[in-house]
N, C-alpha and C positions, 0 to 999 in steps of 0.2 A: 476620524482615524479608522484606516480598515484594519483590523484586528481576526490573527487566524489563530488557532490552537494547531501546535504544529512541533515538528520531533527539532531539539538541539543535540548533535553529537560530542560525545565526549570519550574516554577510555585511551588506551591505547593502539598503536597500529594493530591492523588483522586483531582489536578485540574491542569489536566499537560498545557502546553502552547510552544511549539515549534517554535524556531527560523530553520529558513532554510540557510545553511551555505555553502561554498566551503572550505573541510578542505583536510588535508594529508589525504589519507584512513590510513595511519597509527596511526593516533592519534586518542586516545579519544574519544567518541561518545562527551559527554561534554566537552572536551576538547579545544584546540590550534584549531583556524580554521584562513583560509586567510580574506572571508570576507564572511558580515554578507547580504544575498540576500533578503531576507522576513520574514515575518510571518507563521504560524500555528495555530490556536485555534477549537482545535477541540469538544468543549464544545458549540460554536456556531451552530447554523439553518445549516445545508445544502447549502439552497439555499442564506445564508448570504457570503452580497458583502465581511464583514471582516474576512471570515472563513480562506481565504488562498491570502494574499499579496506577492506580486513577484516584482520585476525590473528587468521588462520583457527584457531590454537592457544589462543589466549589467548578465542576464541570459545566453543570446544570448551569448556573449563575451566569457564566461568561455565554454560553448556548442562547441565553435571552437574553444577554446584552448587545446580541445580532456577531457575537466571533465566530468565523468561519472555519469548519477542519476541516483538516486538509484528507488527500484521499485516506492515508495511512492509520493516520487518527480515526475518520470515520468509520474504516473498520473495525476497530478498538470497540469506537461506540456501539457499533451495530452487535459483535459477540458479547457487548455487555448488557444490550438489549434496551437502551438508549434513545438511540434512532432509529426506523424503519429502513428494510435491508433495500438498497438503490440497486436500479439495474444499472449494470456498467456496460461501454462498448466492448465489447469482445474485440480488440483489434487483431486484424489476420496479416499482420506480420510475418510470423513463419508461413501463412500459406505459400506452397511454391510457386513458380513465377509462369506464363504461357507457353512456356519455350517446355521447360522440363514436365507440364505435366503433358504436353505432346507428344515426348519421350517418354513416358510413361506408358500412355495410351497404347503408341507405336510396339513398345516392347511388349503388351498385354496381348494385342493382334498377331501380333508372329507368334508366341508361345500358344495363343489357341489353334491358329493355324499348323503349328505344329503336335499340337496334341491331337486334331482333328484328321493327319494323315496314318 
């Protein structure tokens, strides 16, 4: 059974509130889970103690029993100092596309060209 530790949502519209769960990865994001690990409330400070609650024990446990977290989780882990901090891709996404940074380029060369007469 592949087994993640992974966020279930709950709350109301526009005021989500996240339980953190060990389920089947087969089931459900809201669905069937084994058990219930912590909190979420991502409506909270940042730097708020209640933003993200763990058992940090009962964490550990399921981590050797080979359950995988998910990215979101892993973070959790990592600021709790848990797991070693993973490099992630940087994906370039917003980089702009050939065309506009041509246009870019283009507008760079005339405005020097105009600064230069």
């Amino acid at each position: 059974m592949a087994v993640k530790i992974r966020l279930a949502r709950g709350g109301a519209k526009k005021r989500p509130h996240y339980s953190i769960v060990v389920a089947d990865s087969r089931m459900p994001r809201d669905g069937r889970f084994l058990e219930k690990l912590g909190t979420y409330n991502p409506l909270l400070a940042k730097d708020s103690e209640d933003r993200v609650k763990l058992n940090m024990e009962r964490v550990q446990h399921w981590l050797d029993q080979g359950a995988q977290p998910t990215d979101r989780i892993s973070r959790f882990l990592e600021a709790a100092g848990v797991r070693a901090a993973a490099t992630r891709a940087n994906m370039k996404k917003a980089e702009p596309g050939k065309k506009a940074k041509a246009r870019v380029a283009e507008k760079a060369a005339k405005a020097e060209a105009a600064s230069a007469e």
